[in-house]
NUSE-827051 format. One record per atom (N, C-alpha, C, O): x, y, z. Coordinates in steps of 0.02 Angstrom, whole numbers, padded with zeros to 5 digits, always signed. Example, Ala and Ser with C-alpha at 12.3 -4.5 7.8 and 13.67 -1.06 7.14 Angstrom:
% residues 2
+00660-00284+00390
+00615-00225+00390
+00660-00165+00390
+00712-00166+00423
+00642-00112+00354
+00684-00053+00357
+00645+00002+00394
+00670+00057+00402
//
This chain:
% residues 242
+00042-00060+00000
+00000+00000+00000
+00044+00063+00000
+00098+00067+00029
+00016+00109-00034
+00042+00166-00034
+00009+00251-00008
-00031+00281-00044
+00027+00273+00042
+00000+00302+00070
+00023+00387+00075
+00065+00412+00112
-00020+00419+00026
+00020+00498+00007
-00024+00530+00075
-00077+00506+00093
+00003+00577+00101
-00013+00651+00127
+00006+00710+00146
+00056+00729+00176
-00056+00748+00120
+00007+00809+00113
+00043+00831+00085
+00068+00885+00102
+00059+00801+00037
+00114+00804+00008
+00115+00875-00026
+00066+00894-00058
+00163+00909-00021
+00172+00978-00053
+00244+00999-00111
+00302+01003-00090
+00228+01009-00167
+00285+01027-00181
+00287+01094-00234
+00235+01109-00264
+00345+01130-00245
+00367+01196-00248
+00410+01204-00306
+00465+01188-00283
+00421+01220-00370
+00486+01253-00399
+00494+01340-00406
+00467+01372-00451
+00529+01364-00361
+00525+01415-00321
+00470+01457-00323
+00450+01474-00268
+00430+01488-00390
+00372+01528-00365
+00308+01476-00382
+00253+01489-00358
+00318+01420-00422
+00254+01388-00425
+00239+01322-00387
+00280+01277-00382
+00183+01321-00364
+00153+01278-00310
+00127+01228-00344
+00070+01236-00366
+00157+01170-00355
+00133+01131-00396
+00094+01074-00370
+00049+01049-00404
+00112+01049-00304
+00059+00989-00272
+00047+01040-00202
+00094+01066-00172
-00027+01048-00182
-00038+01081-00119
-00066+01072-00074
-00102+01103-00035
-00040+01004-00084
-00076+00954-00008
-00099+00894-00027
-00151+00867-00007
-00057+00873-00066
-00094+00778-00104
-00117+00724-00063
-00064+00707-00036
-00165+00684-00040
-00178+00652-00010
-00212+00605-00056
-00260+00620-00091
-00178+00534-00052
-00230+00478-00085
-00177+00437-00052
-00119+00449-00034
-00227+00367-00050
-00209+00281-00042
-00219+00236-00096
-00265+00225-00135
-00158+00212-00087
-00166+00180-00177
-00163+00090-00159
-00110+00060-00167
-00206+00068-00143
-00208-00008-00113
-00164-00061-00166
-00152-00062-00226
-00147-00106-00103
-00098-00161-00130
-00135-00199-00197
-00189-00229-00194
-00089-00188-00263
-00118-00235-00298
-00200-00203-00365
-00231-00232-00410
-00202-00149-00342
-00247-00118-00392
-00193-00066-00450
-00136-00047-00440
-00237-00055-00507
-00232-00010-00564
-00242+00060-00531
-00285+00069-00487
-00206+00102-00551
-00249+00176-00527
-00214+00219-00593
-00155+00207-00603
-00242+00260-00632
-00230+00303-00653
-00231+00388-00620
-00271+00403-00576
-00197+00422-00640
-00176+00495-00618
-00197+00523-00662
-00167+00514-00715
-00237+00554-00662
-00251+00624-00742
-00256+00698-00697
-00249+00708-00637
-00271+00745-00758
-00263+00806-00735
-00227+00836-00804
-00190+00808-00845
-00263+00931-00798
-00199+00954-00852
-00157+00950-00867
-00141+00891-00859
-00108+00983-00893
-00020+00980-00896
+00008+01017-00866
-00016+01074-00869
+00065+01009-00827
+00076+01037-00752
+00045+01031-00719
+00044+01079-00680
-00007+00973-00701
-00042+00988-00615
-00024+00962-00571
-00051+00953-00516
+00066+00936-00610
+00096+00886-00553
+00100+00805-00545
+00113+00772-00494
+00087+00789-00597
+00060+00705-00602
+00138+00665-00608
+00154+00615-00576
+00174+00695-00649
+00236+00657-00657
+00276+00668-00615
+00319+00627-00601
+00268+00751-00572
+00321+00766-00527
+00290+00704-00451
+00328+00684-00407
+00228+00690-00455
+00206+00644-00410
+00204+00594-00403
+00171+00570-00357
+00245+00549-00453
+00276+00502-00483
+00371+00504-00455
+00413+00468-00429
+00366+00540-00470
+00451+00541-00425
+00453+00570-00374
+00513+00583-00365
+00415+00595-00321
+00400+00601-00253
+00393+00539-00229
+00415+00533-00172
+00368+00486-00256
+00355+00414-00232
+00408+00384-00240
+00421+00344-00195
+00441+00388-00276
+00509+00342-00307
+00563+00365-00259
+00611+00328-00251
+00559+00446-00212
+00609+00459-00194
+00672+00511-00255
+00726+00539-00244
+00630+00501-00317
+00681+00558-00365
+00661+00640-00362
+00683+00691-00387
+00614+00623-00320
+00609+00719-00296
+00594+00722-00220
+00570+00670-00198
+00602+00768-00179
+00590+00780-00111
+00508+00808-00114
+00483+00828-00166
+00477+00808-00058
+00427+00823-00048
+00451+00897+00004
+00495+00900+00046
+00408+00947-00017
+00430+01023+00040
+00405+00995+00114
+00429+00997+00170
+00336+00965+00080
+00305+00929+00142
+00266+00887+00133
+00263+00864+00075
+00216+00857+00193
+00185+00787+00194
+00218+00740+00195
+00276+00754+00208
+00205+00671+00185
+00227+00595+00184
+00214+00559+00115
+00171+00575+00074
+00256+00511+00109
+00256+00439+00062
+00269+00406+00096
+00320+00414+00131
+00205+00324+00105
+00221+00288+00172
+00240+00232+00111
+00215+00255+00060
+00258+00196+00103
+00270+00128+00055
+00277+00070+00096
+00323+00045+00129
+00190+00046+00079
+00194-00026+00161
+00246-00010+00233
+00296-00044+00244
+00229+00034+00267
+00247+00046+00322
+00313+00097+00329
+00334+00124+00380
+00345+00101+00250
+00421+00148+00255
+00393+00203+00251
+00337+00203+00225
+00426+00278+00279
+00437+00318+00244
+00482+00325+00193
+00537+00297+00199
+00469+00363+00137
+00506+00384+00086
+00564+00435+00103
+00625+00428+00101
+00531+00482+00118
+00567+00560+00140
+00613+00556+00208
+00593+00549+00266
+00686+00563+00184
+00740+00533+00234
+00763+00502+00244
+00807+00498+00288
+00741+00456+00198
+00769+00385+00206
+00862+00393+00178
+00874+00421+00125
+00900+00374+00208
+00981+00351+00198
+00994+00332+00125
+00944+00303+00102
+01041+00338+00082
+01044+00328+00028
+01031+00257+00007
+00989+00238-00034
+01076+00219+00044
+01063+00149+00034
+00996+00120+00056
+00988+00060+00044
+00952+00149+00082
+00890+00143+00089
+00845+00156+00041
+00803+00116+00022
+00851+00194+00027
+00816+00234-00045
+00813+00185-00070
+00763+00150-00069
+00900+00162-00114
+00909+00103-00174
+00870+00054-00152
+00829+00036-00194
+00869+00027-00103
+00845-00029-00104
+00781-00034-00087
+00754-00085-00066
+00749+00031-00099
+00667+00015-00091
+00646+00037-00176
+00601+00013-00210
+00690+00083-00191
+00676+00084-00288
+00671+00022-00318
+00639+00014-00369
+00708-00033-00286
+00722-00081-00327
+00653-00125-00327
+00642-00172-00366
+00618-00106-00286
+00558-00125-00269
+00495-00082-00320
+00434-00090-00319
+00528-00046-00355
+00477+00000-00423
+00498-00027-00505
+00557-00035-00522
+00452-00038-00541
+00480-00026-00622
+00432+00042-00641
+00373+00054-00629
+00487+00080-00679
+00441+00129-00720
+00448+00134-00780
+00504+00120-00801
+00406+00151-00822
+00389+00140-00894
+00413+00235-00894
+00375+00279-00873
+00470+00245-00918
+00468+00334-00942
+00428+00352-01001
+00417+00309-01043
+00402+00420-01009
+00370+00454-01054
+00378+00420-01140
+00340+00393-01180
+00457+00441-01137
+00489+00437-01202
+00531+00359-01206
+00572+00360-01252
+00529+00303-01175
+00546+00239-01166
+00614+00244-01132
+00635+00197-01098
+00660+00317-01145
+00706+00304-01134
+00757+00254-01147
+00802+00237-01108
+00745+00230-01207
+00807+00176-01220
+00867+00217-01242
+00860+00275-01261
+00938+00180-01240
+01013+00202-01256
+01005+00170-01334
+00995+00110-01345
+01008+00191-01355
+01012+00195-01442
+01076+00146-01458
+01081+00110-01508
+01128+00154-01402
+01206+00112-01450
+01171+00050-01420
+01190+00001-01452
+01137+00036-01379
+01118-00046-01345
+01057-00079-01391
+01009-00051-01417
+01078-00160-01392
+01027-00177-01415
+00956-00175-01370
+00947-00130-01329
+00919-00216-01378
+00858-00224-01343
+00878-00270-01289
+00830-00277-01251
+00920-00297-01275
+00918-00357-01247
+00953-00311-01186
+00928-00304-01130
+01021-00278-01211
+01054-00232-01169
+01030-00174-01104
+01037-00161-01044
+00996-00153-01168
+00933-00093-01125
+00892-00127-01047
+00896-00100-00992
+00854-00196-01065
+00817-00229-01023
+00885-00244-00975
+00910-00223-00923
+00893-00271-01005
+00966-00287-00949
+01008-00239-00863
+01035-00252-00810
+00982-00172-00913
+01040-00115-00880
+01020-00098-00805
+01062-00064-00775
+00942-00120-00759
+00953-00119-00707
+00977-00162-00658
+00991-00158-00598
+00980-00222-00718
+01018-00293-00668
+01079-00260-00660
+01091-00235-00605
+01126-00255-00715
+01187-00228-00724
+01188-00170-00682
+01243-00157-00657
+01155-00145-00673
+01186-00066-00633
+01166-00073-00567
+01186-00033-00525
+01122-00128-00551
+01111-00143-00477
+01126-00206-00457
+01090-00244-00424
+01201-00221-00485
+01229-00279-00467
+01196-00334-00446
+01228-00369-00407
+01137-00352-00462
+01109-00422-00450
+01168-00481-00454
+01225-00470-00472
+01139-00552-00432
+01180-00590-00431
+01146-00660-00468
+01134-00717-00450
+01136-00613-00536
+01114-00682-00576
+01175-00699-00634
+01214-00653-00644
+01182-00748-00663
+01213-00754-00711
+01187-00752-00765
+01127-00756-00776
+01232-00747-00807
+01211-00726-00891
+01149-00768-00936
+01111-00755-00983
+01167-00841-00877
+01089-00885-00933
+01064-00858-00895
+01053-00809-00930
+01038-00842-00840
+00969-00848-00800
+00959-00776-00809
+00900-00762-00799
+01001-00716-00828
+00987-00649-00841
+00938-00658-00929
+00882-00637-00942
+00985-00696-00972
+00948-00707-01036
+00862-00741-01031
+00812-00723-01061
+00871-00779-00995
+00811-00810-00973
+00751-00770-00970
+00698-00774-01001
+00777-00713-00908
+00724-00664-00896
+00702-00618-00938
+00646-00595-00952
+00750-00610-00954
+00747-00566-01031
+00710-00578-01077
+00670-00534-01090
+00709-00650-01122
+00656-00679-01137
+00589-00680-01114
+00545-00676-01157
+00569-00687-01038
+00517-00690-01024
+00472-00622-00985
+00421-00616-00950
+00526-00577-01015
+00485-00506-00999
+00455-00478-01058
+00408-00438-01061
+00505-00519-01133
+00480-00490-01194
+00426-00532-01212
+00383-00502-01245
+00415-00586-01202
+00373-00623-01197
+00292-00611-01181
+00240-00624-01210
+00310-00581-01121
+00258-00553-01056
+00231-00461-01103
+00178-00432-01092
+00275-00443-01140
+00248-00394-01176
+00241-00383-01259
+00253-00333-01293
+00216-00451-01280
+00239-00463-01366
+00282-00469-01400
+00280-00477-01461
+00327-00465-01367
+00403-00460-01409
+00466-00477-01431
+00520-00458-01452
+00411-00550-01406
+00471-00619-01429
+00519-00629-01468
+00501-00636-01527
+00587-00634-01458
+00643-00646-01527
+00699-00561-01535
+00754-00554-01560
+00667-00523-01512
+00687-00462-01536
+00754-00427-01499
+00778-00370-01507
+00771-00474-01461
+00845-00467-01410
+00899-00426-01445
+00922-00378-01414
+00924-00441-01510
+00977-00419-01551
+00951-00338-01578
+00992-00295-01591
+00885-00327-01584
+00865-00279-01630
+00891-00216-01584
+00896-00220-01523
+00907-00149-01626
+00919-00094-01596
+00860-00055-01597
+00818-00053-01642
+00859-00012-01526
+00795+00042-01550
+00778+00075-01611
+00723+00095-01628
+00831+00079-01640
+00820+00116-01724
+00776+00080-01760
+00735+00098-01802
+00791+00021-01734
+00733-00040-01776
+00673-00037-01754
+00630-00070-01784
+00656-00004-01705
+00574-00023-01688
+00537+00034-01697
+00564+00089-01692
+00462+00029-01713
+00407+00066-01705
+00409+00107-01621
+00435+00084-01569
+00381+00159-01630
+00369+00201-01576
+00348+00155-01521
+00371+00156-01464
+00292+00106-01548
+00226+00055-01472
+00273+00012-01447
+00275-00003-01387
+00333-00022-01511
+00373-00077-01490
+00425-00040-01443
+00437-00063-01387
+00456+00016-01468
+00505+00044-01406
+00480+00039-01319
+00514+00027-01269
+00392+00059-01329
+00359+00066-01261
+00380-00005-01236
+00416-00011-01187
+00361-00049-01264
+00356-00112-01240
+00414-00148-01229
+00414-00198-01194
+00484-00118-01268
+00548-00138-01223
+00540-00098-01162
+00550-00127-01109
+00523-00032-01162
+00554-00003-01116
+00501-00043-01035
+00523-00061-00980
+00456-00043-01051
+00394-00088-01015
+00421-00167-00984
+00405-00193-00930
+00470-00194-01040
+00501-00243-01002
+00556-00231-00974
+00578-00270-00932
+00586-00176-00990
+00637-00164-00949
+00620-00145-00850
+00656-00149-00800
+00566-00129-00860
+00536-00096-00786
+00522-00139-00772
+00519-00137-00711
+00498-00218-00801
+00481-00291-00762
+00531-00323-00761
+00514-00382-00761
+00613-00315-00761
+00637-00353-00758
+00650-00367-00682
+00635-00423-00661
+00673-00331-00648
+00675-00339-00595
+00622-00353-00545
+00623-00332-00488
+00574-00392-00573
+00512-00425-00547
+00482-00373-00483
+00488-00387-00423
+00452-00318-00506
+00443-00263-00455
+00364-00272-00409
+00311-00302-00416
+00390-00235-00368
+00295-00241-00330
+00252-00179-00345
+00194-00168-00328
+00303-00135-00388
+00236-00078-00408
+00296-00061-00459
+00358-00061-00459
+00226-00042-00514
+00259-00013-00561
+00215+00065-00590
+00157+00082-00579
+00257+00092-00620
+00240+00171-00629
+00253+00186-00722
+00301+00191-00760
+00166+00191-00725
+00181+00213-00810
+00180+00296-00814
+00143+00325-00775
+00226+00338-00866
+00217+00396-00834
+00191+00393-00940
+00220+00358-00982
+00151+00424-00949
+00114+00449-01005
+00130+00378-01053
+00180+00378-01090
+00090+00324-01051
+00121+00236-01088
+00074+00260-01147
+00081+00224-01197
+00039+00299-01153
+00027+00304-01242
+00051+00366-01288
+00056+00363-01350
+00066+00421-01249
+00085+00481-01281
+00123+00471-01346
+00169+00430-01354
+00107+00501-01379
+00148+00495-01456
+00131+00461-01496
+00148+00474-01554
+00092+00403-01483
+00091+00337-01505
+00018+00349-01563
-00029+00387-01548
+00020+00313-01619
-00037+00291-01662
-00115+00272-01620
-00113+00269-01559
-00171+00261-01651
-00197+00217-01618
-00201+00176-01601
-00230+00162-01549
-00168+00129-01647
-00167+00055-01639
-00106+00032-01583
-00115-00010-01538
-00041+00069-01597
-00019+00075-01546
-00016+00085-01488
+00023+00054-01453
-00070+00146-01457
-00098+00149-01411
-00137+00111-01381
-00135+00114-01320
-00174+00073-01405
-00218+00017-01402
-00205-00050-01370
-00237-00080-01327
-00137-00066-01410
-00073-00110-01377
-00066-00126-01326
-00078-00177-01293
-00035-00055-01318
-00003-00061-01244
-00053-00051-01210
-00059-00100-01173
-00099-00010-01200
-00175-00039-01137
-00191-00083-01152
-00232-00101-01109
-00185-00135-01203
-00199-00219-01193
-00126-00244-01142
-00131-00290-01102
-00078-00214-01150
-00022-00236-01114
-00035-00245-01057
-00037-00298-01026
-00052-00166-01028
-00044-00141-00955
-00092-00188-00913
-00084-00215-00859
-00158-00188-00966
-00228-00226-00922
-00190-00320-00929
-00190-00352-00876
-00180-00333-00954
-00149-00377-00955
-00102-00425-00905
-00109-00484-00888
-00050-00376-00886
-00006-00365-00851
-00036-00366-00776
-00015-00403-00731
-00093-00313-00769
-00126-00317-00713
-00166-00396-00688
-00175-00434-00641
-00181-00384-00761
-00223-00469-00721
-00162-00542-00696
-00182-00586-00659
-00102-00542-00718
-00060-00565-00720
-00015-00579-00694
+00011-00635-00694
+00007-00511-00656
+00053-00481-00601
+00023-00472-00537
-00036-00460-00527
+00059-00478-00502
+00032-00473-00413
+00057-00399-00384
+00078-00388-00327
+00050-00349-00443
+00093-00293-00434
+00046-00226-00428
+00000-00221-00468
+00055-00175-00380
+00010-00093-00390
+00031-00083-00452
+00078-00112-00479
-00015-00029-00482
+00015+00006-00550
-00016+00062-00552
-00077+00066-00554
+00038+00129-00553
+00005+00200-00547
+00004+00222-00635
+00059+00220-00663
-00044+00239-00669
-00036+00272-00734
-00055+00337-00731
-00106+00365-00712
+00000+00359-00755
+00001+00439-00770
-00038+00446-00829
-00025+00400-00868
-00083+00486-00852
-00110+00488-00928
-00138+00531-00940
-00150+00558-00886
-00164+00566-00988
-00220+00607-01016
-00268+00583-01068
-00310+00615-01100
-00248+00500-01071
-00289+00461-01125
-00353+00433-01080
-00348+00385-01041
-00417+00472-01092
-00460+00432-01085
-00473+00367-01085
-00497+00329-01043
-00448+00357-01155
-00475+00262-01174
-00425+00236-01113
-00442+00191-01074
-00373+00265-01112
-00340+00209-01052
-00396+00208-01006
-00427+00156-00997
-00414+00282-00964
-00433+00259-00910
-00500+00232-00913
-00526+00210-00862
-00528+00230-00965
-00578+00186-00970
-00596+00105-00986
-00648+00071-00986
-00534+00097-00996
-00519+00027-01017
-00479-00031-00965
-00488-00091-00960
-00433+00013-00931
-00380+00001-00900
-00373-00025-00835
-00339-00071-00813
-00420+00021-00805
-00386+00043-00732
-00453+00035-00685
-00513+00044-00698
-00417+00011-00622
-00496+00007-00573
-00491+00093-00554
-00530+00125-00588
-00466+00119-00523
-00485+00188-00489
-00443+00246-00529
-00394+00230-00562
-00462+00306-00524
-00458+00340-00546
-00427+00408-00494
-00440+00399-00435
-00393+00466-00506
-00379+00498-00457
-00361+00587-00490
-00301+00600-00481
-00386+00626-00513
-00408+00674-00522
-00373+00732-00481
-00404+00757-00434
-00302+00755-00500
-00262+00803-00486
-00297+00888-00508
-00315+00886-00566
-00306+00938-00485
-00331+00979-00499
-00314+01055-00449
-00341+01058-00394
-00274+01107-00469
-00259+01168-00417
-00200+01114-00376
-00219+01122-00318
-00157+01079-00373
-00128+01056-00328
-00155+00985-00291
-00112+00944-00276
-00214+00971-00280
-00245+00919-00215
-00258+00864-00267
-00252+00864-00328
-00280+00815-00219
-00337+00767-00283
-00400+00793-00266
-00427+00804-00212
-00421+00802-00342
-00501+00826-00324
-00551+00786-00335
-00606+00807-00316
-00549+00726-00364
-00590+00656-00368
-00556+00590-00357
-00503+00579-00386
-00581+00549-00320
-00537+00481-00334
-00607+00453-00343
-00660+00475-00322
-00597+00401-00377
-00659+00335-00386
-00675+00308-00452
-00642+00342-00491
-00707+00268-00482
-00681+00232-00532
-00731+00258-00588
-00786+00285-00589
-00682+00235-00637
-00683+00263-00701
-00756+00284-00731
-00766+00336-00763
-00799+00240-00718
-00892+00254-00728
-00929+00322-00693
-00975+00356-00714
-00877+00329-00612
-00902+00382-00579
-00868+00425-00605
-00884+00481-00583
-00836+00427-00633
-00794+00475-00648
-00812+00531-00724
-00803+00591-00734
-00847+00463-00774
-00875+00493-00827
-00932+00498-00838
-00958+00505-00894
-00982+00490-00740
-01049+00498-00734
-01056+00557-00720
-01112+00579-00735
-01011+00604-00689
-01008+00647-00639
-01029+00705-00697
-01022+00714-00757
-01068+00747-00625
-01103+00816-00681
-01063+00869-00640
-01093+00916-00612
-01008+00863-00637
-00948+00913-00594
-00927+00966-00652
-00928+00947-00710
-00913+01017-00640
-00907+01086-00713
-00854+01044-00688
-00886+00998-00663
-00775+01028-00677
-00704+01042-00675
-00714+00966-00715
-00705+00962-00776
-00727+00925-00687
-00731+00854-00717
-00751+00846-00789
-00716+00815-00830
-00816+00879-00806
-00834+00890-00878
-00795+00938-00910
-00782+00928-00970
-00778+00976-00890
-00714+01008-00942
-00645+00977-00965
-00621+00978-01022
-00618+00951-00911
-00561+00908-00915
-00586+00851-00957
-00554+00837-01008
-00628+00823-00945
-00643+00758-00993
-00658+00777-01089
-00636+00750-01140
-00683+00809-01083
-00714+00878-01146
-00647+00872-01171
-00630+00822-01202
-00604+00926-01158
-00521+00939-01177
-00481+00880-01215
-00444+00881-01264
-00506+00821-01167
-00461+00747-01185
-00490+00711-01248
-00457+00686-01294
-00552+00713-01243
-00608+00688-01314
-00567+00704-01378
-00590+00693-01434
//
């Protein structure tokens, strides 16, 4: 479980989260929406520990986040996969490499078959069987998502964090990967926070919903209440995304 409050944060004159409070239960979907800038991604690395909070808490099953010792930190990240905006892959690495690079950079203690192994069965787990040798240059925009998607499962995580998993993308591509994610959910024994402004995700996707707005959350609850609601802020925001 994950347990925000309060949470406040600042880049010197703008107030960008102003008092966040939500519970994100063990093992559910939740999507994050809201305009651009209302803080959704910076609230995404407040959880991870890649930004400080000015104030409030991140409880993560019983830890705090905020203060934690360096070597504390690492070893509760290692406990996250995140899917970045732009996939973030290294262009000179193959695919196989890329997936690889948090074993490698967080010194796990697997060896090279049982690292290949996994490797296999993360591309597997996201369509993308065989494609180990290929370089990012070689893939479609949806297929990059979906290395970068197994790269955040390799390290068999207990929550994972999509921060915008369709932006850019075609329809059909888009489409994809919310067959992925829902997928994944039914599949995995894992939380999953999605950052988005895609409707169809959160209509397709996700059990709850959580509605960033002025700083706070201004709705949480699931996706039906969400596109039942006769709220002016809710119907405009939804309006905008159409």
């Amino acid at each position: 479980m994950i347990e925000i409050k309060g949470v406040t944060k600042s880049f010197q004159d703008n107030k960008v989260l102003r008092g966040v409070d939500l519970t994100i239960e063990t093992g559910e979907t939740i999507a994050v929406i809201g305009r651009s800038g209302c803080g959704k991604s910076v609230l995404l690395k407040i959880i991870v520990g890649l930004l400080q909070a000015d104030d409030g808490t991140v409880n993560i099953d019983g830890q705090l986040v905020g203060g934690l010792p360096e070597a504390e930190l690492y070893k509760l990240r290692r406990r996250f996969g995140f899917l970045f905006q732009g996939a973030a892959l290294f262009d000179s690495m193959t695919v196989e490499e890329n997936i690889a690079l948090p074993i490698v950079e967080n010194e796990y203690d697997w060896s090279e078959e049982f690292l290949k192994k996994k490797i296999a069965e993360k591309l597997e787990l996201v369509g993308l069987e065989g494609i180990e040798k290929l370089k990012p240059s070689e893939l479609s925009g949806g297929m990059k998502k979906r290395v970068g998607l197994a790269r955040a499962l390799i390290t068999e995580p207990d929550f994972i964090l999509y921060d915008e998993p369709t932006t850019g993308l075609d329809p059909i591509s888009s489409d994809n990967i919310d067959d992925v994610i829902k997928a994944l959910s039914g599949r995995l024994n894992a939380t999953s926070i999605v950052v988005t402004h895609d409707m169809f995700t959160v209509k397709n996707v996700v059990d709850r919903v959580a509605m960033l707005h002025e700083g706070k959350v201004y709705f949480v609850g699931t996706p039906e209440k969400l596109l039942a609601s006769d709220d002016d802020v809710i119907k405009e925001f939804i309006k905008r995304t159409d």
